[in-house]
C-alpha positions in Angstrom: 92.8 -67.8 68.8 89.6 -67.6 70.7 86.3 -68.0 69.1 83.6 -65.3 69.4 80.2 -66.3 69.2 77.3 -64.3 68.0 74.2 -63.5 70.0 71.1 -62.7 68.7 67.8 -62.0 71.3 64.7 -63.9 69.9 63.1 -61.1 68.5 65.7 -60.0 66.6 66.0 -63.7 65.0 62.4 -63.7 64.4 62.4 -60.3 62.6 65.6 -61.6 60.4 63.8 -64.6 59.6 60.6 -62.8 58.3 63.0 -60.5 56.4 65.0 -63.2 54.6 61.2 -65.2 54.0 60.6 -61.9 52.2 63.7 -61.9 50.2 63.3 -65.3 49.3 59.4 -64.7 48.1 60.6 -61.8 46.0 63.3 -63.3 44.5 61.2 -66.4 43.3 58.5 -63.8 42.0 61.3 -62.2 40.1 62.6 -65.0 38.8 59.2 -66.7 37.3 58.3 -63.3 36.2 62.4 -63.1 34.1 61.5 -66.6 33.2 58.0 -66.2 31.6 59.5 -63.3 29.3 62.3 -65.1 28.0 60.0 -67.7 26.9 58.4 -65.2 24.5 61.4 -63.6 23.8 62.6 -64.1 20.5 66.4 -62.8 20.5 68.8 -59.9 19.7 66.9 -58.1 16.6 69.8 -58.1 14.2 69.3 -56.1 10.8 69.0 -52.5 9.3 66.3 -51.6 12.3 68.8 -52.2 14.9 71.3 -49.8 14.3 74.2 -52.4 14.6 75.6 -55.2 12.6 77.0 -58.7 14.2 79.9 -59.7 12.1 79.9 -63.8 12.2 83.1 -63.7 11.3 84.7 -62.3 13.7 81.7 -62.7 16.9 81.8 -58.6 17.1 79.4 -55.8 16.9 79.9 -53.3 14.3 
């Protein structure tokens, strides 16, 4: 079975490259961004307000 190789031209690379830096940079900026709210976030409101009821007993919402 013969193996085929891939061939890029240097630009091509270059521009990939720049695109996955860009990826990468957005994905950390998401991330710290997710993070900073969970920090403040203080759960799943559970009472009359929420419109639901978690039954302990049985790990379900009602």
């Amino acid at each position: 079975m013969a193996l085929d190789k891939m061939v890029f031209k240097e630009d091509e690379v270059e521009r990939l490259q720049t695109k996955m830096r860009q990826v990468s940079q957005d994905t950390n900026r998401l991330y710290l961004q997710l993070r900073g709210q969970t920090n403040n976030w203080g759960g799943i409101p559970l009472g009359s307000s929420a419109g639901f009821r978690f039954d302990t007993s049985s790990d379900t919402y009602q």
